[in-house]
C-alpha positions as a Markdown table, in Angstrom:
| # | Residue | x | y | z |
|---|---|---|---|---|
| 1 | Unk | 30.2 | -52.4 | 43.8 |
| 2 | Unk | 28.5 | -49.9 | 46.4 |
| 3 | Unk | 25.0 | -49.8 | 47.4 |
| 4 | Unk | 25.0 | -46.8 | 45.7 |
| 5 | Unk | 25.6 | -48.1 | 42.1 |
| 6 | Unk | 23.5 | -51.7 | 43.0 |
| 7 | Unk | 20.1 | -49.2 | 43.5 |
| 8 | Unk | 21.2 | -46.8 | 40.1 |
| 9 | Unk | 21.4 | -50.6 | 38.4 |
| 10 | Unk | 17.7 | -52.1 | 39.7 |
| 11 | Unk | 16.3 | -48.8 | 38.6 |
| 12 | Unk | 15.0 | -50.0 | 35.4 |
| 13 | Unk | 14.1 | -53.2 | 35.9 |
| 14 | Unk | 12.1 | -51.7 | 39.1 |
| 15 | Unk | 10.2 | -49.1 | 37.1 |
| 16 | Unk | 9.3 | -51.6 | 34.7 |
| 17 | Unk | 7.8 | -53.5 | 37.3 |
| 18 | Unk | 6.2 | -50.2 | 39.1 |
| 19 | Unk | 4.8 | -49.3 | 35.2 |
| 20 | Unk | 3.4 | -52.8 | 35.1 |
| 21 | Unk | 1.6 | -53.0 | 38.1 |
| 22 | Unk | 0.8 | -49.3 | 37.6 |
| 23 | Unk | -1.0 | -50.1 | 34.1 |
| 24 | Unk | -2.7 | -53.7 | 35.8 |
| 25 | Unk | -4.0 | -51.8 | 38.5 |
| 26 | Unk | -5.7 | -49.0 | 36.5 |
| 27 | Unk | -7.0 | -51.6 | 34.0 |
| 28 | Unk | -8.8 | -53.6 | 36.8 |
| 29 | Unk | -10.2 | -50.5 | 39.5 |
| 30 | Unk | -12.0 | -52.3 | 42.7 |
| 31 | Unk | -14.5 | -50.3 | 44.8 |
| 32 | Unk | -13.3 | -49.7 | 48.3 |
| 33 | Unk | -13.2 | -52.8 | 50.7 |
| 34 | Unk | -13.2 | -54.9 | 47.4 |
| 35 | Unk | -9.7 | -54.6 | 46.4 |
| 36 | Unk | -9.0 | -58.2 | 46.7 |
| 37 | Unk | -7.1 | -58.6 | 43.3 |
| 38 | Unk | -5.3 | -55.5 | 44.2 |
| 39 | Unk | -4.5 | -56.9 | 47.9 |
| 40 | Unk | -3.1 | -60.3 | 46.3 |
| 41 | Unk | -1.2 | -58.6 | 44.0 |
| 42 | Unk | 0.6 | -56.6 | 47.1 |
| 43 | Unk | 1.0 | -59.6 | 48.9 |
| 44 | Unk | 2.8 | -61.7 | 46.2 |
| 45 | Unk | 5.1 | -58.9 | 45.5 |
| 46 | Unk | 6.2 | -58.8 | 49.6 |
| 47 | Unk | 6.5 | -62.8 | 49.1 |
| 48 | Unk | 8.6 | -62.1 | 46.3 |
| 49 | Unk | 10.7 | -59.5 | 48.2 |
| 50 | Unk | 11.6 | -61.7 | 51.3 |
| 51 | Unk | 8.6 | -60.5 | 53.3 |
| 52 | Unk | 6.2 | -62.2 | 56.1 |
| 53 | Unk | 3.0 | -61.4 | 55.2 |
| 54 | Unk | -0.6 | -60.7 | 56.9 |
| 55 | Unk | -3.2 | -60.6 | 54.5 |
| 56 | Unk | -6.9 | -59.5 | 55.6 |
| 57 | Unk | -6.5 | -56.7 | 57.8 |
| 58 | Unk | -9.1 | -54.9 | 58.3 |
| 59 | Unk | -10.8 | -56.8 | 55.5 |
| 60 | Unk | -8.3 | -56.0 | 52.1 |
| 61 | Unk | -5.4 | -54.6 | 53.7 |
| 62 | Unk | -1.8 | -56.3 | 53.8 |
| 63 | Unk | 1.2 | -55.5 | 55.7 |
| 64 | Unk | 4.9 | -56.8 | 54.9 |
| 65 | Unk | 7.3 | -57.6 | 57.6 |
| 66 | Unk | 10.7 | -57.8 | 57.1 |
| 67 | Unk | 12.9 | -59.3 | 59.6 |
| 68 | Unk | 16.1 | -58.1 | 59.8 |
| 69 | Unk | 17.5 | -59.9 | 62.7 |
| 70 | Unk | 18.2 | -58.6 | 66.8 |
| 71 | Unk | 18.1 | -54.6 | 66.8 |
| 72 | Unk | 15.6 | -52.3 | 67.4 |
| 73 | Unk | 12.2 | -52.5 | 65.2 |
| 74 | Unk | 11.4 | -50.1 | 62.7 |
| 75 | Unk | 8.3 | -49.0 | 61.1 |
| 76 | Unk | 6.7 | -47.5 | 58.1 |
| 77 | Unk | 3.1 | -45.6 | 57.4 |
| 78 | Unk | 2.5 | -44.7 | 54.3 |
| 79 | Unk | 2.7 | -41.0 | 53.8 |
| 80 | Unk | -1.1 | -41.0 | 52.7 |
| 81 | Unk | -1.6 | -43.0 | 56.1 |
| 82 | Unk | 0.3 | -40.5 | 59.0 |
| 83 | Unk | -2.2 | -37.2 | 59.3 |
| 84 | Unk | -5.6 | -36.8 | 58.9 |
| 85 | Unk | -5.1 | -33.4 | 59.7 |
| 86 | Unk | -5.7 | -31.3 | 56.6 |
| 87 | Unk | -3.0 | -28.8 | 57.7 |
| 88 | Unk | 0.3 | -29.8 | 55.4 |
| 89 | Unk | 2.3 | -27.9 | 58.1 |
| 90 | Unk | 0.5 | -29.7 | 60.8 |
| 91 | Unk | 2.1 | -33.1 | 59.7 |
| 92 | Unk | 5.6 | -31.8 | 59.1 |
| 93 | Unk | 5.4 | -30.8 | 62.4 |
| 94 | Unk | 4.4 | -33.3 | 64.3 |
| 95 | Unk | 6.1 | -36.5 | 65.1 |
| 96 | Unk | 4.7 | -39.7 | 64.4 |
């Protein structure tokens, strides 16, 4: 089987997860710097996934870290995260 057709196959039992957490999430809103259900919630699904995880920084947020042996490291910001610029062409342009 490729990893092509292994994706295609999670992709409903991945969206049912993603409408899940979706639905929890909206059910229970936190103010801003109070998301700590929300932040546990993230955290247990990284666990889940394989991930090292750092909880609490700056105060709610959590980042996953996935080892994947010797190599170079990689990371990834959030879209939401890379620009504050509010020019759309701006961040297509400019490398991160």
């Amino acid at each position: 089987m490729s990893s092509f057709t292994e994706v295609l196959n999670g992709l409903t039992s991945a969206s049912a997860w993603q409408e899940r957490v979706y639905k929890d999430l909206h059910a229970h809103p936190e103010l801003s710097f109070h998301e700590t259900r929300t932040a546990a919630l993230a955290a247990a699904k990284l666990r889940e996934l394989g991930y090292e995880v750092l909880e609490q920084i700056g105060r709610t947020g959590v980042v996953g870290i996935l080892r994947n042996g010797k190599g170079r490291p990689c990371l990834h910001v959030p879209t939401w995260m890379r620009c504050p610029s509010r020019s759309a062409r701006a961040c297509r342009t400019r490398r991160h």
